[in-house]
C-alpha positions as CSV (number, residue, x, y, z in Angstrom):
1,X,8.0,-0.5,-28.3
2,X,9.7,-3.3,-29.7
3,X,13.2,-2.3,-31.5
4,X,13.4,-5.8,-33.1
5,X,10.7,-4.8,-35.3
6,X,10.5,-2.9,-38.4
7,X,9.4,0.9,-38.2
8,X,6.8,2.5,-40.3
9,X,6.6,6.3,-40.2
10,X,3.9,8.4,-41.4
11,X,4.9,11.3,-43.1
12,X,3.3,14.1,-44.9
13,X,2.1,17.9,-45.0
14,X,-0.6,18.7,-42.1
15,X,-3.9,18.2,-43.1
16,X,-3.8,15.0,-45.2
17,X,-5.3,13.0,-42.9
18,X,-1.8,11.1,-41.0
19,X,-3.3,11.3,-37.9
20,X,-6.4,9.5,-38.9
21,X,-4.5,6.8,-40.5
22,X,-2.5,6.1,-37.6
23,X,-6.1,5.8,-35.9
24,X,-7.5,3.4,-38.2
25,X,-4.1,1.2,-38.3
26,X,-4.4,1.1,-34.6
27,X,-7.8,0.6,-34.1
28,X,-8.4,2.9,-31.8
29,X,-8.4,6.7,-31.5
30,X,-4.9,7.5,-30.2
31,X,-4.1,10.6,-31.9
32,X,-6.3,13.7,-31.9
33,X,-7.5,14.3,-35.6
34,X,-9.6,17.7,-36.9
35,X,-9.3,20.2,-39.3
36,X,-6.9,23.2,-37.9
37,X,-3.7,23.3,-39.3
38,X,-0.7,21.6,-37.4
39,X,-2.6,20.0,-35.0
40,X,0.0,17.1,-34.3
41,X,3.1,18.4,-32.6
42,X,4.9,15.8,-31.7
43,X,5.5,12.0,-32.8
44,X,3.3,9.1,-31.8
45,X,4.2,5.3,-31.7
46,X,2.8,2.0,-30.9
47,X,3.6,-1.4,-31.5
48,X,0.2,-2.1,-34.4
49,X,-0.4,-5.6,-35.4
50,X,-2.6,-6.3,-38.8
51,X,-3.9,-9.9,-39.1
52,X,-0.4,-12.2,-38.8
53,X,2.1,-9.3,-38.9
54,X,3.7,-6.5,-36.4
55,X,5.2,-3.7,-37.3
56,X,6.1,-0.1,-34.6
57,X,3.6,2.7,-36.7
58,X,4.6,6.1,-36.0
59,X,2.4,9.0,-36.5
60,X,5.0,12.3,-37.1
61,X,3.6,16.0,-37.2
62,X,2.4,17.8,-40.4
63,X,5.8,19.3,-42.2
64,X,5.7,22.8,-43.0
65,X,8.0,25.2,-44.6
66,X,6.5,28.2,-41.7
67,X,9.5,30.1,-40.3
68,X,10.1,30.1,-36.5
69,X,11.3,28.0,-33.6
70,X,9.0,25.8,-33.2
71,X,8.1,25.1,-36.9
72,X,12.2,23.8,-37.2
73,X,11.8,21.6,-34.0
74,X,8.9,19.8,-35.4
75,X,10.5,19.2,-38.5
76,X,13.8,18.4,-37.2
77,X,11.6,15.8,-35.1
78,X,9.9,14.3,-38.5
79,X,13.9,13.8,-40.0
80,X,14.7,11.9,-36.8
81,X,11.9,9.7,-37.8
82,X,12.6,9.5,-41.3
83,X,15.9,7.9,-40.4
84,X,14.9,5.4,-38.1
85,X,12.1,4.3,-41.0
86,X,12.3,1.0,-42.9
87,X,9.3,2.0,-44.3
88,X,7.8,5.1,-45.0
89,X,3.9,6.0,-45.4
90,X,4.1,9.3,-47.4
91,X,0.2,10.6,-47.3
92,X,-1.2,12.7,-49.4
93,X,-4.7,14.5,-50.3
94,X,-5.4,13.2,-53.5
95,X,-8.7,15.4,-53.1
96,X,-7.0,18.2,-54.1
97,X,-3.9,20.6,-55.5
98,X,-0.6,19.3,-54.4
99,X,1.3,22.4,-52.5
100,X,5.2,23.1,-52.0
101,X,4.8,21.3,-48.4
102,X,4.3,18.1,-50.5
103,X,7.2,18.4,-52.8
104,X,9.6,19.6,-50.2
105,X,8.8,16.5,-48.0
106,X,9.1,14.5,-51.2
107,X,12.3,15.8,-51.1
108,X,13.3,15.4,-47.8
109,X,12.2,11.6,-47.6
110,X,13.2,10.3,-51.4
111,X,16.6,11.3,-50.5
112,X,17.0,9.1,-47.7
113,X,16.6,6.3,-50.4
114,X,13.9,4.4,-47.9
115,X,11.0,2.5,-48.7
116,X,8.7,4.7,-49.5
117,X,4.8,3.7,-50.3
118,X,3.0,6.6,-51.5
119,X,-0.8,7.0,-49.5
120,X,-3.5,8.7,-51.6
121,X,-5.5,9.2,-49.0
122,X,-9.3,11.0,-49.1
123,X,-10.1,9.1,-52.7
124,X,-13.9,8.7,-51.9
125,X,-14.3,12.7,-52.8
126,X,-15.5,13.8,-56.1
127,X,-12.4,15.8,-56.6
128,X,-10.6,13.3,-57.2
129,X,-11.0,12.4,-60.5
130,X,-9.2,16.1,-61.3
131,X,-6.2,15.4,-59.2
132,X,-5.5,11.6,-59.4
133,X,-3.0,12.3,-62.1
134,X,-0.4,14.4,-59.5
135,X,0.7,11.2,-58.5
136,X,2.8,10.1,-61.1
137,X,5.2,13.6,-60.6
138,X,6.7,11.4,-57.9
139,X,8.0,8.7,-60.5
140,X,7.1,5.9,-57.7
141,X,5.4,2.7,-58.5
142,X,4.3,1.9,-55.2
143,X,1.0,3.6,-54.1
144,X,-2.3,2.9,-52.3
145,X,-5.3,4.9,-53.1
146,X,-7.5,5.2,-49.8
147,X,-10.0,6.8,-47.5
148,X,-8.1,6.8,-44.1
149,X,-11.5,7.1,-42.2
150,X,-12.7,3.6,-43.7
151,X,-11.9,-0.4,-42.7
152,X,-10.9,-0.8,-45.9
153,X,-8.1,1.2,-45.4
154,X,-6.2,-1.3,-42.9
155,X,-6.5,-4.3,-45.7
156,X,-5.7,-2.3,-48.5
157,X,-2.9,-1.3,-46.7
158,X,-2.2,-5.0,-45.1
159,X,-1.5,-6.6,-48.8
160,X,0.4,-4.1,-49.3
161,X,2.6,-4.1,-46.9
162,X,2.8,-8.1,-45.5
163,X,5.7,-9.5,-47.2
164,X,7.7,-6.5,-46.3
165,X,7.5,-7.1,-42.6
166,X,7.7,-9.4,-39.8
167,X,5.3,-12.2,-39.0
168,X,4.3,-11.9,-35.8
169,X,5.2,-15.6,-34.4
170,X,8.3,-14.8,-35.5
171,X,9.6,-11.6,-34.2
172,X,8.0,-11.7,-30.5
173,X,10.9,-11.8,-27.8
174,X,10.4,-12.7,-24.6
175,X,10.8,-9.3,-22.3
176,X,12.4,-9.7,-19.3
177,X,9.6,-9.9,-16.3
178,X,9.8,-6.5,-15.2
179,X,6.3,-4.8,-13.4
180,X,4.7,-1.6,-15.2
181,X,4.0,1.5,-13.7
182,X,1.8,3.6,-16.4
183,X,2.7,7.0,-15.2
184,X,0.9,10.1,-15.9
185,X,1.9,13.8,-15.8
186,X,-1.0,16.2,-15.8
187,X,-1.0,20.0,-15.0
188,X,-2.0,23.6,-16.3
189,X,-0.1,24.9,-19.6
190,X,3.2,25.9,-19.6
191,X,4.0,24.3,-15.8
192,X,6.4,22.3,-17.3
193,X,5.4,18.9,-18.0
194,X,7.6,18.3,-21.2
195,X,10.8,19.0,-20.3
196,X,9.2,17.3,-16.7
197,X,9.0,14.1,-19.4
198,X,12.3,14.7,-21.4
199,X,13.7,14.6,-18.1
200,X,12.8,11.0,-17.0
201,X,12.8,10.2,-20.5
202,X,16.7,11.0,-20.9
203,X,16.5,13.0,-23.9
204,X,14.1,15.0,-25.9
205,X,11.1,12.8,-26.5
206,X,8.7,16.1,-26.9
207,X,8.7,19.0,-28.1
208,X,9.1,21.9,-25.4
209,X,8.1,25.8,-26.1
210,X,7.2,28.9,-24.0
211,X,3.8,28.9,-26.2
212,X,0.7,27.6,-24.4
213,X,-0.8,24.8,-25.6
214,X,2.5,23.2,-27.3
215,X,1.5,19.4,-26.7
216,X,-2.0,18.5,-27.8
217,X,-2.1,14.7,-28.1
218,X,-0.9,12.3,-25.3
219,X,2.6,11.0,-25.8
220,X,3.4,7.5,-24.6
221,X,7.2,6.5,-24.3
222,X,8.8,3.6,-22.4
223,X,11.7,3.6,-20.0
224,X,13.4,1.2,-17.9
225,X,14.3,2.3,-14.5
226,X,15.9,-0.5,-11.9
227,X,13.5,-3.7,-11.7
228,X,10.3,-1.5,-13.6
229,X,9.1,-0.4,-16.7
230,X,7.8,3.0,-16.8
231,X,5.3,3.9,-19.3
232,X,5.8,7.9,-19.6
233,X,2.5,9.8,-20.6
234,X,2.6,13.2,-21.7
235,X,-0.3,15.1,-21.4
236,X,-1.8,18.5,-22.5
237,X,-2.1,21.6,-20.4
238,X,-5.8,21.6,-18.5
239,X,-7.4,24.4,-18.9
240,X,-10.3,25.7,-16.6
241,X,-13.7,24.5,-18.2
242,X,-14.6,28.0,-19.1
243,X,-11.7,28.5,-21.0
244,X,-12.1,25.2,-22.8
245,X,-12.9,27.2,-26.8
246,X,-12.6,24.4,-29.8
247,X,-13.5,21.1,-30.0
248,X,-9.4,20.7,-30.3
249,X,-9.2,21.7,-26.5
250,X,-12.3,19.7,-25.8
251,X,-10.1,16.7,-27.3
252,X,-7.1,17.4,-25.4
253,X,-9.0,17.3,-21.9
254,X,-10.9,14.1,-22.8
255,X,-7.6,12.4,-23.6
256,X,-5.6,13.9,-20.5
257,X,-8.1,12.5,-18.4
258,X,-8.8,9.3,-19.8
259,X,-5.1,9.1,-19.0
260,X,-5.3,9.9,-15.1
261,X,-8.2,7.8,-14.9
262,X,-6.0,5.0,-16.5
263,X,-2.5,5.3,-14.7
264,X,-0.7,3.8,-11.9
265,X,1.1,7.1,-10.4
266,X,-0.3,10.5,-11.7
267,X,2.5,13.5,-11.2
268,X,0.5,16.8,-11.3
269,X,2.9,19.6,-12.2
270,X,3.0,23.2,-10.8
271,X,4.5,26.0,-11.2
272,X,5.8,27.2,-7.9
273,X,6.3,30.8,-8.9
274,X,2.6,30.9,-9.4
275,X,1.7,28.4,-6.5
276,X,-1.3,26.4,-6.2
277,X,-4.1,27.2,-7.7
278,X,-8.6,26.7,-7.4
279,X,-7.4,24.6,-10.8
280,X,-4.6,22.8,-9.6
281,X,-6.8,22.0,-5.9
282,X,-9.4,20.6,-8.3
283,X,-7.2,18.6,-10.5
284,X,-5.9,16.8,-7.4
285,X,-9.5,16.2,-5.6
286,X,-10.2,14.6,-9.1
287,X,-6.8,12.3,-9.4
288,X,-7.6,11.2,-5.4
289,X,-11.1,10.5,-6.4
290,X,-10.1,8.4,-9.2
291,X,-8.2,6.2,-6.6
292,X,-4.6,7.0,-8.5
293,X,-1.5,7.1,-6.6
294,X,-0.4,10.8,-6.8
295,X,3.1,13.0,-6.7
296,X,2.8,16.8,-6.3
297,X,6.0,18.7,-8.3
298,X,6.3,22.2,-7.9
299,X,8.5,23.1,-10.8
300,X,11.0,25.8,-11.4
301,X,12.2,26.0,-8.1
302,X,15.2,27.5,-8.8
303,X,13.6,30.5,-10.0
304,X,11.8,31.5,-6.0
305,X,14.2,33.7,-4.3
306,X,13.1,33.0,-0.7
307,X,12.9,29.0,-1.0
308,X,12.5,28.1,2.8
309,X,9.7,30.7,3.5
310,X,8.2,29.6,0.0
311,X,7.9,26.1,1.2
312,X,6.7,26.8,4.4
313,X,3.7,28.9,3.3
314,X,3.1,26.1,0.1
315,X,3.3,23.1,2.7
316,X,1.0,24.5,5.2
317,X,-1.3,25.3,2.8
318,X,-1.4,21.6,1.2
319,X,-2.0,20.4,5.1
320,X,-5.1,22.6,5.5
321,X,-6.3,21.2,1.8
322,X,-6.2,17.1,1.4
323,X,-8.5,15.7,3.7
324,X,-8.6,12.4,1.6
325,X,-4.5,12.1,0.8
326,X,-2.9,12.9,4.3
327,X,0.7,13.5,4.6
328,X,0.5,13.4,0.1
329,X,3.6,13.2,-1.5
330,X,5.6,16.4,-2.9
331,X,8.7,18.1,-4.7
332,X,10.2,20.8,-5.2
333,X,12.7,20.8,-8.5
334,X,13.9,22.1,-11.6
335,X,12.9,19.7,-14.5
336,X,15.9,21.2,-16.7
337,X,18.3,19.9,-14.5
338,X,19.5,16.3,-14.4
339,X,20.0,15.6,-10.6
340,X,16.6,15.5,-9.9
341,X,15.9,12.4,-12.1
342,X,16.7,9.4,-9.7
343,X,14.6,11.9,-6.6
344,X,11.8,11.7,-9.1
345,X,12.0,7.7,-10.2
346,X,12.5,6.7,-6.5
347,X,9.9,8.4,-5.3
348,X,7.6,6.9,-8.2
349,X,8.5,3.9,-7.0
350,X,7.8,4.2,-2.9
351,X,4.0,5.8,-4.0
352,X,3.4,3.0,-6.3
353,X,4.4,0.3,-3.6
354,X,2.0,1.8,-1.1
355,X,-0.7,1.8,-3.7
356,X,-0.2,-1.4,-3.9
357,X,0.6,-2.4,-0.5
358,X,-1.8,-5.3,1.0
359,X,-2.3,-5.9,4.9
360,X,-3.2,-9.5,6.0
361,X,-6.5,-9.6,8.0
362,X,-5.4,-10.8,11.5
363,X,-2.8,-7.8,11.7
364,X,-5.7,-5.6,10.7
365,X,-7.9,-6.8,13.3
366,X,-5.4,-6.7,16.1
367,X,-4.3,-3.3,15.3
368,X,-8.1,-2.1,14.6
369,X,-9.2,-3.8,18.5
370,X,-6.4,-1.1,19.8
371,X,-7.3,2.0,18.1
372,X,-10.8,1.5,20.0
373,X,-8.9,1.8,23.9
374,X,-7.1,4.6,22.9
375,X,-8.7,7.8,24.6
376,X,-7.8,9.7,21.3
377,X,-10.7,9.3,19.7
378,X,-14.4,10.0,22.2
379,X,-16.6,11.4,19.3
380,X,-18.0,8.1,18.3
381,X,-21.7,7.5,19.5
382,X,-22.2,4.6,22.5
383,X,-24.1,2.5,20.8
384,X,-21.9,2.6,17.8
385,X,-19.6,-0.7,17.6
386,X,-17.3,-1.6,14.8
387,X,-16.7,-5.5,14.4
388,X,-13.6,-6.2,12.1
389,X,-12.2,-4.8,9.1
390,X,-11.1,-6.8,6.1
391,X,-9.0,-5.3,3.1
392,X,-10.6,-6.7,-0.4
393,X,-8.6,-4.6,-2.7
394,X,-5.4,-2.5,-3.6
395,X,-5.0,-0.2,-6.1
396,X,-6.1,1.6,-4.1
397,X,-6.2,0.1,-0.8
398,X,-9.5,-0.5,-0.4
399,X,-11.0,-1.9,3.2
400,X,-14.7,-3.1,4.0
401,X,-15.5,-2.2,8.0
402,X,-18.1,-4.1,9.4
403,X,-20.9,-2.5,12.1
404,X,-23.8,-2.6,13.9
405,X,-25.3,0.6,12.8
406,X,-28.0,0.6,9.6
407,X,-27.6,4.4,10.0
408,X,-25.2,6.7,8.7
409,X,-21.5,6.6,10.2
410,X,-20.3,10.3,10.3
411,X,-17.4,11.6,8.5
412,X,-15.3,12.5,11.5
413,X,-15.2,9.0,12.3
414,X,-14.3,7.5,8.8
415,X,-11.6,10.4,8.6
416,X,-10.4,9.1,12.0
417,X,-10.1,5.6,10.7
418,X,-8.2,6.4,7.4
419,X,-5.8,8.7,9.2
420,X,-5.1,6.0,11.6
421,X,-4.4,3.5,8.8
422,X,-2.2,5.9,7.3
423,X,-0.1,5.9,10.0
424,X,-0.1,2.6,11.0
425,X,0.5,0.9,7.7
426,X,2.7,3.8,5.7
427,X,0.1,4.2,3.3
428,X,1.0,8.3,3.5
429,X,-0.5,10.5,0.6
430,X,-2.5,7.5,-0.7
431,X,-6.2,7.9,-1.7
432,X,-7.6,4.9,0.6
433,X,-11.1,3.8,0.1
434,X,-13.7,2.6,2.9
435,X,-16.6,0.8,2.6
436,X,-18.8,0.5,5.8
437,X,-20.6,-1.8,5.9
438,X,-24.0,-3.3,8.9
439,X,-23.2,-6.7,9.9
440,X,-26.4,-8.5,9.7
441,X,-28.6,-9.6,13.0
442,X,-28.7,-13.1,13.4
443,X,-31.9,-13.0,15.4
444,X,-33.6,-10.7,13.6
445,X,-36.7,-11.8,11.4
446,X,-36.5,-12.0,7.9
């Protein structure tokens, strides 16, 4: 996100329709939006552009006046916001009675002395006629009255707002060239994955609890690390489909695996006091099959007792159980403490470089002409004869194998192939793709 840019915040009680604001501003559904209570948790932000101008929009979780821990960290998150604001969106449902949520985050944000546009927001309902008047107990001539879920919303919202920030011809820097690696981390609830994220963050981006189910939308955040730009996703706990129950949940695992589908490097996170799991086995089969690069954490390692006999038993295991990611990458950490950042970044960094890793075609050949004289391999029918292998694709490395078969090649041999190019060209715990493929006959009739 562009610092050089001004910051609008979206602030306001839960329920009042922030989340699909944020959505509309955007363009795009980033945020999960429904009706329970204190569904947003944690902040959003992306860089939004509305016709000619640009502007970071950040989406902030409902404020509530509930006692307990986690109630005070999302709030003390929203004030963190508030004070980074140049402009702040306060939303409110004009559809109905104001509460003491609204008046104490009045409170909160008039006192910071920002700029502060007032959103009425669901003004197509009949109610509204009966509760339009609340708006003047904020003494604030600046106010939009909207329906979030409409188009008109972003041009209402555009005049509004377009001599109050930057045009975008204007305000664009040029970034230093640095490569991207969009980097998701996906696992069961409670493994770990936040403070997994505040750690190669560097501070607390999102909000961490021992309750199940604390992050619900994904959380993007960008980070430097040596010559790459990491784009951090947060991701909510996935749940076994049988224990998916709201259409909350069913929101949450459409958006966690929109984002494994769309990342460079996914980290799957697991908690090595319970050990792998049918769930965790089936969330890597479907990262691999997806073609991501992948990075297996066991987390809280410094709460097994026996470590060396743990690791054993977890890493012969993971041997017997990834046919399609030999020799896959894995570590066992602590995501609370600090010294296992850089292990974490570097090892990003190798996986993505294999993924990405292409091998000219003569050096292919010649090595693929060997592996056929070694008398390693005597499974392969006589008649059988592969021709040459190209690759046509990284990300992931992807190879078409040319033959003289129109029948079926069987799996032993394929497995042979991609274990042998693992080996040969370091492309270790990389999902590798082959395409085989019948060389036509030129002698036979068309």
């Amino acid at each position: 996100m562009n610092s050089s840019i001004t910051n609008i915040v979206i602030v306001g009680r839960s329920n009042v329709g922030k989340s699909t604001l944020y959505n509309r501003l955007l363009g795009k559904k980033e945020a999960i939006t429904g009706e329970e209570y204190g569904l947003t948790r944690d902040y959003q932000a992306q860089r939004c552009i509305l016709n000619d101008i640009e502007f970071n929009l950040i989406d902030t979780a409902g404020y509530n006046i509930k006692k307990g821990e986690l109630s005070k960290r999302i709030n003390d998150t929203i004030k963190d916001q508030v004070i980074k604001a140049d402009i702040i969106f306060f939303v409110i449902d004009i559809s109905t009675d104001l509460t003491s949520e609204d008046r104490e985050c009045w409170e909160l944000i008039r006192k910071k002395k920002k700029n502060i546009i007032l959103i009425a927001n669901k003004a197509e309902l009949k109610t509204v006629k009966d509760n339009e008047h609340q708006i003047n107990d904020f003494g604030i001539e600046e106010y939009i009255k909207l329906t979030a879920l409409s188009k008109t919303s972003q041009l209402l919202i555009y005049k509004k707002i377009k001599n109050k920030v930057s045009k975008t011809n204007k305000v664009l820097k040029k970034l230093e060239a640095k490569e991207t690696i969009r980097i998701s981390i996906v696992g069961q609830p409670n493994v770990g994955k936040s403070t997994l994220y505040n750690l190669l963050y560097g501070k607390k981006r999102v909000i961490t609890a021992p309750i199940s189910g604390t992050t619900r939308d994904s959380i993007l955040s960008q980070v430097v690390y040596e010559n790459y730009n990491f784009d951090l996703i947060d991701t909510a706990g996935l749940r076994k489909k049988n224990k998916i129950s709201d259409s909350v949940d069913i929101a949450a695992s459409y958006y966690s695996r929109k984002e494994i589908r769309y990342a460079n490097c996914v980290i799957l996170v697991i908690d090595a006091l319970k050990g792998i799991s049918n769930q965790d086995i089936a969330l890597s089969n479907y990262i691999i099959k997806e073609g991501r690069s992948i990075l297996l954490i066991f987390n809280k390692w410094d709460l097994i007792i026996n470590q060396i006999n743990k690791q054993k038993i977890i890493m012969n295991k993971i041997e017997e159980i990834f046919f399609d990611a030999k020799g896959i990458n894995i570590l066992f950490i602590s995501s609370k403490e600090k010294k296992y950042k850089i292990k974490v970044c570097e090892l990003i960094i190798e996986i993505y470089e294999k993924w990405n890793k292409k091998i000219g075609t003569s050096v292919l050949n010649r090595w693929f002409a060997s592996v056929w004289k070694s008398n390693n391999y005597k499974k392969i029918p006589g008649s059988l004869k592969f021709k040459y292998i190209t690759q046509n694709k990284t990300r992931p490395p992807t190879f078409n194998i040319y033959h003289n078969k129109d029948s079926k090649i069987p799996k032993v041999a394929k497995r042979y192939i991609m274990n042998r190019l693992r080996e040969r060209f370091g492309f270790e715990g990389i999902p590798i793709r082959l395409n085989l493929m019948t060389s036509k006959n030129p002698f036979k009739k068309k």
